[in-house]
C-alpha positions in Angstrom: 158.5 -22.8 -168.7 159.5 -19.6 -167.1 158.9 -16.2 -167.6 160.8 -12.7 -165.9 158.1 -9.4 -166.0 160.9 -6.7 -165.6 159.9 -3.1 -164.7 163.3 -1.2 -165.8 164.2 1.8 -163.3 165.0 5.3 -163.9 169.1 5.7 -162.3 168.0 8.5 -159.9 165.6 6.2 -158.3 167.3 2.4 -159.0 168.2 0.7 -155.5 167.7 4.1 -153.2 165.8 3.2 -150.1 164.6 7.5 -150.0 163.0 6.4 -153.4 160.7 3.7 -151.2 158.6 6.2 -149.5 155.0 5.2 -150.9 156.5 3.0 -153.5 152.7 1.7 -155.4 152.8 -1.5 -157.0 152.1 -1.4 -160.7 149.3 -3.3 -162.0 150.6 -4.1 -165.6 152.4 -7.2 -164.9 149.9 -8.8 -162.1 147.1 -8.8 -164.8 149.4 -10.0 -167.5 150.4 -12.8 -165.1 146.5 -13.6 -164.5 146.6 -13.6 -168.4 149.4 -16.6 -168.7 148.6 -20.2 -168.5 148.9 -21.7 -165.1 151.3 -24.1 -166.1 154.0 -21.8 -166.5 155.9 -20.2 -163.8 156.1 -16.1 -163.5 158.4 -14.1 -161.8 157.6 -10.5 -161.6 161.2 -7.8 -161.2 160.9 -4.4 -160.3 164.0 -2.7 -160.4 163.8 -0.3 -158.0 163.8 -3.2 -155.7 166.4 -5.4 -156.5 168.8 -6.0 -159.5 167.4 -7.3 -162.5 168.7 -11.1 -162.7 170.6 -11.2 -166.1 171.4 -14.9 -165.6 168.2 -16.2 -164.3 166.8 -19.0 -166.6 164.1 -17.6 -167.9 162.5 -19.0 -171.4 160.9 -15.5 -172.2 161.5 -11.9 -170.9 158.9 -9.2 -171.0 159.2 -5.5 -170.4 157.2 -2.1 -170.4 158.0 0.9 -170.1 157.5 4.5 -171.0 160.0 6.6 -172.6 162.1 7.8 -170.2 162.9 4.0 -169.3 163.8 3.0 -173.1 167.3 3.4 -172.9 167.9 0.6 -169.2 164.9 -1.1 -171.1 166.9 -1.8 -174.2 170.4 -2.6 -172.0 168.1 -5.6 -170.4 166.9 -6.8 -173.5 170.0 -6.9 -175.4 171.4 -9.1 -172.3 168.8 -11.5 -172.4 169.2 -11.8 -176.2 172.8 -12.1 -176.1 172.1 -15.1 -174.4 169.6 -16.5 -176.7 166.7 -15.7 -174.5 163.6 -14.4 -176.4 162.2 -10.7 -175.1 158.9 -9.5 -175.9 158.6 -5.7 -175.0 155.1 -3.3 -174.5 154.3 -0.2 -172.8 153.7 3.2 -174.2 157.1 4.3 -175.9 157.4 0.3 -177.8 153.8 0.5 -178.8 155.3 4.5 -180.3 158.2 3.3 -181.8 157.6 -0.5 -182.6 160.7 -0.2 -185.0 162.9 1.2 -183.1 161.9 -1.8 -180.3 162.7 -4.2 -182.6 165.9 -3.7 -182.5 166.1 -4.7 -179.3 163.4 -7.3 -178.9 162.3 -10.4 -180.8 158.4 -8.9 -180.4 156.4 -6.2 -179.7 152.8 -6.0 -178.1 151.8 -2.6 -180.0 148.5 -1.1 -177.7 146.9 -3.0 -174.7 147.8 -7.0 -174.2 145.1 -8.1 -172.8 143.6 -9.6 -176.3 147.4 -10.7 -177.2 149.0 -12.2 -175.0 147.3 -15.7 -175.0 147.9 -15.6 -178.1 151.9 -14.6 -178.0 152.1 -17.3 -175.3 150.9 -19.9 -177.2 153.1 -18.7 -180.5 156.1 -18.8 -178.3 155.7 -22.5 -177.3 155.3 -23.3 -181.0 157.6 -21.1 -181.7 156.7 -19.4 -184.4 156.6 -15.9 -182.6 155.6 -13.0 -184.5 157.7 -9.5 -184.1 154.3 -7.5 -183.8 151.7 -8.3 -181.9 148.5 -5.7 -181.6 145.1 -5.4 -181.2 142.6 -4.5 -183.8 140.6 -2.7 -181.2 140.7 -1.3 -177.2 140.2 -4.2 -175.1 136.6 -4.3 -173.1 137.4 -4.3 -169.8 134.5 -6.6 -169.1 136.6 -9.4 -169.4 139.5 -7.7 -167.0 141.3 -10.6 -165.1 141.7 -10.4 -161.9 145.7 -9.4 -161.0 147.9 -11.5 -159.4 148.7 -9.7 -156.6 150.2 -12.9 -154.9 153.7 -12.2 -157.4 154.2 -8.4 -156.4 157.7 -8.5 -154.6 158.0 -7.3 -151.2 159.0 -4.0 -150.9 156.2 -1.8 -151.9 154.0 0.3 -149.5 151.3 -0.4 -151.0 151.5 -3.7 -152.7 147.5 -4.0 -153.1 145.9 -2.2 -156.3 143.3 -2.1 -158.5 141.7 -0.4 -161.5 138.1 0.3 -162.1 138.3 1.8 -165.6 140.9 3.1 -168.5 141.3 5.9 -170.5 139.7 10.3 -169.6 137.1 12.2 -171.4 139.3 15.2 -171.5 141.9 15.9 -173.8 145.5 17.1 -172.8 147.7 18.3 -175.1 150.9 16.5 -173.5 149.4 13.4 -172.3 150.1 10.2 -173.8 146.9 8.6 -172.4 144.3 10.4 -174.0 145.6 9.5 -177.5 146.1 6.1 -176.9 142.3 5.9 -175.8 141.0 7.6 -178.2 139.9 10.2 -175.9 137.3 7.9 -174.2 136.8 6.2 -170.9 136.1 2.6 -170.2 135.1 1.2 -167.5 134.9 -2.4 -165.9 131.8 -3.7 -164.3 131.9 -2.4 -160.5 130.9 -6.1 -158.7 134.2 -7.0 -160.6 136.2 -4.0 -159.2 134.4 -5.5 -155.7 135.5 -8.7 -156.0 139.1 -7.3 -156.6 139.0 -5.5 -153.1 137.6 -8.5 -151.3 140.5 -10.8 -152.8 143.0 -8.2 -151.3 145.4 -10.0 -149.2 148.7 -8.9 -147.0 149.9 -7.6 -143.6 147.9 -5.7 -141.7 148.8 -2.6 -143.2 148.0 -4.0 -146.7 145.2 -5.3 -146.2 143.9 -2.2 -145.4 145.5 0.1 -148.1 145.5 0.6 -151.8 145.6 2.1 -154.7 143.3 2.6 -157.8 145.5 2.7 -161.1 142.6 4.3 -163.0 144.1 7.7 -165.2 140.5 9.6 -164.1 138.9 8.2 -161.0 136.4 10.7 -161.6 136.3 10.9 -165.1 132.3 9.8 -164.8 131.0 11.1 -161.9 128.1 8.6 -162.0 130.0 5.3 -162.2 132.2 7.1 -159.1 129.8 7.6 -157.3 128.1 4.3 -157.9 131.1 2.9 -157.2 132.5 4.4 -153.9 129.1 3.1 -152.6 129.9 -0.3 -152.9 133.4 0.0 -151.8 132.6 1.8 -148.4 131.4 -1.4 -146.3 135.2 -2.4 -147.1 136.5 0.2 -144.4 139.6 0.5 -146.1 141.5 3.3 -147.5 142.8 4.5 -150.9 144.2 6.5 -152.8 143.5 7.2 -156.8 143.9 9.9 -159.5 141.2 12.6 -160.0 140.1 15.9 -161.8 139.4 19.4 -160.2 135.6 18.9 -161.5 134.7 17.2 -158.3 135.0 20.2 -156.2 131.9 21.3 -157.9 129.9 18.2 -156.6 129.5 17.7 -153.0 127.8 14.6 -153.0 130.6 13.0 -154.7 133.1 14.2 -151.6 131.1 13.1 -149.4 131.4 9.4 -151.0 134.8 9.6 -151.6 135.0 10.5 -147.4 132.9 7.3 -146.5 134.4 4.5 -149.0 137.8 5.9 -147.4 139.4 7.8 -149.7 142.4 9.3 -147.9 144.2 10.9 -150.8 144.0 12.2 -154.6 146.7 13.3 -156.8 144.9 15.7 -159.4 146.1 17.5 -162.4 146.4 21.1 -160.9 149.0 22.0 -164.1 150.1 25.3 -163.7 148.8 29.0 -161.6 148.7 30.5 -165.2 145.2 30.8 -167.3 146.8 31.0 -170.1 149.2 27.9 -169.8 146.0 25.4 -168.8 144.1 27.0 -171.8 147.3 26.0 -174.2 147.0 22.5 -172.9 143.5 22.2 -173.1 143.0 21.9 -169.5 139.7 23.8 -169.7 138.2 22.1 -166.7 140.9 23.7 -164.1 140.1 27.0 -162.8 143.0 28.8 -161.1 140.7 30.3 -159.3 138.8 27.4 -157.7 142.3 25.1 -156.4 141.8 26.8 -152.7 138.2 25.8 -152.5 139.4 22.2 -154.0 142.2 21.8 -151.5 139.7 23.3 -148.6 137.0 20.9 -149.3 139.0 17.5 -149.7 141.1 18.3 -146.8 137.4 19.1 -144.5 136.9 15.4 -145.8 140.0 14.2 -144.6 141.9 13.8 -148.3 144.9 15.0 -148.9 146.2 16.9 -152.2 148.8 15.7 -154.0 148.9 18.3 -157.1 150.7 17.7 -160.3 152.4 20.8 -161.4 154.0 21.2 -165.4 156.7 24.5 -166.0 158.0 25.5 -168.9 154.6 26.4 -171.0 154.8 28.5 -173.8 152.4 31.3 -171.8 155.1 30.9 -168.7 158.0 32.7 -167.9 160.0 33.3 -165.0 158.0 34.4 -162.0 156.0 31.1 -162.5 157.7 29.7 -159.7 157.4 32.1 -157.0 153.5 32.1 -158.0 153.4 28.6 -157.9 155.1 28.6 -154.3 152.6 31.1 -153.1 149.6 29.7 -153.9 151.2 26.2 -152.3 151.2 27.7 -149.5 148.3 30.0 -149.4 146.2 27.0 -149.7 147.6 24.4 -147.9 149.1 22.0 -150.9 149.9 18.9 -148.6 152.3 17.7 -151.7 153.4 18.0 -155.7 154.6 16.0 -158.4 156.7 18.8 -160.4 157.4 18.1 -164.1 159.2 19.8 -166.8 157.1 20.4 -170.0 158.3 17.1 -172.0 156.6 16.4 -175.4 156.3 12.4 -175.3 156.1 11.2 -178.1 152.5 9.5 -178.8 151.4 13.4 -178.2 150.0 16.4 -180.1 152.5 18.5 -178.1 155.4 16.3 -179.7 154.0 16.3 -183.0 153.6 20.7 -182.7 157.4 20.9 -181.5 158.9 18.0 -184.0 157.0 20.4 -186.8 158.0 23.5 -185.7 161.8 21.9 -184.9 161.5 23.0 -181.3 163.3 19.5 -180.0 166.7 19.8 -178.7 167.3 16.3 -177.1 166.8 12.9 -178.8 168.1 11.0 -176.0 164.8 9.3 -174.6 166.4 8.8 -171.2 165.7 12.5 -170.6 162.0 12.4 -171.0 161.5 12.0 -167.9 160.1 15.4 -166.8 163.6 16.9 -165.5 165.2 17.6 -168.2 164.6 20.3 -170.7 164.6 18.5 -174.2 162.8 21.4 -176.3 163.3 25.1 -177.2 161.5 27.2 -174.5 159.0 30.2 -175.3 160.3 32.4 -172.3 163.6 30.2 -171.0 167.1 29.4 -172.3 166.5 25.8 -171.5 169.2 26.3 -168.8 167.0 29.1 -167.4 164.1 26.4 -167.4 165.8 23.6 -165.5 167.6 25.7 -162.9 164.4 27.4 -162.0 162.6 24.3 -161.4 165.5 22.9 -159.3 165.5 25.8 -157.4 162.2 26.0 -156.9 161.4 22.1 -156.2 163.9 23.0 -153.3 162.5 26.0 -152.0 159.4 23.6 -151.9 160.1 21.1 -150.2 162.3 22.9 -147.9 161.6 22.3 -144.1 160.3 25.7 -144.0 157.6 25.3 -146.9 156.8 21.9 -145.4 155.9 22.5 -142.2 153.7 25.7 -143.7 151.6 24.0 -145.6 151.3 21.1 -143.4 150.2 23.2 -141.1 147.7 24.9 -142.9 146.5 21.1 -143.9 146.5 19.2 -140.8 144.9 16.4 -143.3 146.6 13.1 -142.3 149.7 14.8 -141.0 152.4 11.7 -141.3 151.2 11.1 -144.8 151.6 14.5 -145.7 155.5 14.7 -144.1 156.6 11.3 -145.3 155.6 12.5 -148.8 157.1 16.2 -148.4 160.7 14.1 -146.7 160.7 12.3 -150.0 160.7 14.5 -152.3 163.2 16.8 -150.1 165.9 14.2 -150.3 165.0 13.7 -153.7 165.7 17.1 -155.2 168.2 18.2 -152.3 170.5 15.4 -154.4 169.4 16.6 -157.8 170.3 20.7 -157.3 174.0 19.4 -155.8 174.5 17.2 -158.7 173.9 19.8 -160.9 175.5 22.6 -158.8 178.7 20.7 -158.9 178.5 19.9 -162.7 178.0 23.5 -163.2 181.1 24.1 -160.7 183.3 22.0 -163.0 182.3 22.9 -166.0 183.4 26.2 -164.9 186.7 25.2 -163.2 187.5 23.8 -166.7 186.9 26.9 -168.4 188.9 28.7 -166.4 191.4 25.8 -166.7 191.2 26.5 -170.6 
């Protein structure tokens, strides 16, 4: 028996070598491999890495995926039905809309599949499969397998990953994780987290590097702390996903320095007071990011800081304040996003009620597009602000500014920033020459 894991790919992103800078290895499939009987044969596909195999012989097809991917998700499922193969799909949007992934799937795993899948697999073989699949409760993660890193495909910078627990204790208004874990943490024993490390395998390179796929590395500063001491006598280095809270502890920066921690991407959100207080972001304070950045970067970890536009509290000079603090401070790098109500969240369920969404097609939930009615923006002004801007940003100029001001792990830093600057450079003449035609046809008319 064989089975194909399929990660679907946004098109931006599908088969572009600029999109392989720091390319992380998910850990959803690996762990759901470790879950399947050894007797069957997995084959994990990542489609940013290679096409996705539509006449490969596979008995069973899985996918996950969040909503911005349902749309290629639901072209590679209807393939591998059309062919009479069965396709089991999970992730975020599926587990949303297990209806609407019916459609396309024979089942669904609604929620985590950790306490499922055995069972799925061993429906399947008698084949009696069932179209939902979900568990009556969140998983312990005492009982977290240990990922099969050996079926990651080549290609991936860092191909080695881990996660030491699930879920934040804080309570976002647009994220998607916080509701699905019932706005707890959970976290896995930390000798089992050790044992993951020491099982870490690769070239050189990868040996030596990876990634925790936690949502809050420091969601309990304790457990961090605890844990970071057990990790240090690895000398290797990582990177993981934080909260601003851990500028007010210095013991815990010091930890992260020693078990090699050589980079955080952290939830900055926005420069305005009023737009992290809309979105429950209580924690951040404006005033303390320069003191965050300062601090990890005398530690030696660089800041990559997620940045969301388009609040209700925002309006047009957002951008330019946003560029000056980036570079007052040093920001080695950003994620930039688009305010997008996904679906899962109180933010979706505020604009569906108040009949503020403008865009139904899930393929543009992927945090460049505008798909709801602005506050402050036409939804034009909105998205050609943050192209602009996420030029201006990574423009040579900006880039060597605030690298300069970081001096924090330097190539990281520019092979990051170079990224990102293809990246968006393509996006703003895409849409500058859409906008050119559109108004070559008007004239036309």
């Amino acid at each position: 028996m064989k089975i194909g894991l399929i990660a679907p790919a946004w098109d931006m992103i599908r088969g572009k070598k600029q999109s392989r800078i720091f390319l992380l290895a998910p850990l959803t499939f690996p762990v759901l491999a470790a879950l399947t009987p050894e007797d069957i044969e997995v084959r994990i596909i990542d489609e940013r890495l290679e096409p996705v195999p539509h006449d490969a012989d596979f008995d069973l097809v899985g996918l996950t995926f969040v909503t911005a991917f349902a749309p290629p998700a639901y072209e590679v499922a209807d393939r591998f039905r059309a062919r009479g193969v069965k396709v089991v799909v999970g992730g975020p949007h599926a587990s949303i809309f297990p209806d609407e992934a019916l459609l396309h799937s024979d089942s669904v795993v609604v929620g985590e599949a950790e306490e499922v899948w055995g069972r799925l697999i061993e429906d399947f073989r008698a084949d009696r499969l069932k179209s939902i699949y979900r568990s009556e409760q969140l998983p312990s993660l005492d009982k977290f397998p240990r990922p099969r890193l050996d079926l990651v495909p080549e290609g991936f910078t860092f191909r080695n990953s881990t996660m030491a627990s699930r879920g934040c204790p804080f309570r976002c208004d647009f994220c998607f994780t916080n509701a699905v874990n019932q706005y707890r943490q959970r976290f896995r024993p930390i000798f089992e987290v050790v044992k993951d490390i020491e099982a870490m395998n690769g070239n050189r390179f990868q040996r030596n590097h990876f990634v925790f796929w936690d949502d809050n590395f420091t969601g309990n500063i304790s457990y961090t702390k605890e844990l970071c001491r057990a990790i240090a006598p690895f000398g290797k280095k990582w990177g993981a996903a934080a909260s601003t809270s851990i500028a007010d502890d210095d013991e815990i920066l010091s930890l992260l320095e020693k078990s090699g921690c050589i980079g955080l991407f952290i939830g900055l959100e926005s420069v305005n007071s009023a737009s992290l207080k809309q979105a429950h972001k209580y924690h951040n304070r404006v005033e303390k990011y320069r003191t965050l950045v300062k601090k990890l970067h005398d530690c030696g970890i660089t800041l990559t800081g997620a940045f969301v536009f388009g609040f209700d509290q925002d309006d047009p000079t957002v951008f330019d304040r946003t560029m000056d603090l980036a570079i007052k401070i040093g920001l080695d790098c950003i994620t930039p996003a688009i305010l997008t109500p996904l679906p899962g969240t109180p933010l979706y369920d505020r604009m569906k009620k108040e009949g503020r969404i403008i865009d139904d097609n899930w393929a543009h939930y992927d945090y460049q597009h505008v798909v709801f009615k602005p506050e402050n923006f036409t939804p034009d002004q909105l998205y050609e602000g943050f192209l602009r801007f996420m030029n201006d940003f990574f423009s040579y100029a900006s880039i060597f500014r605030r690298l300069g001001r970081s001096r924090t792990r330097l190539l990281l830093g520019l092979l990051a920033n170079l990224g990102y600057h293809k990246f968006y450079s393509r996006l703003l003449q895409d849409y500058e020459q859409g906008k050119n035609q559109g108004e070559e046809r008007e004239i036309e008319g």
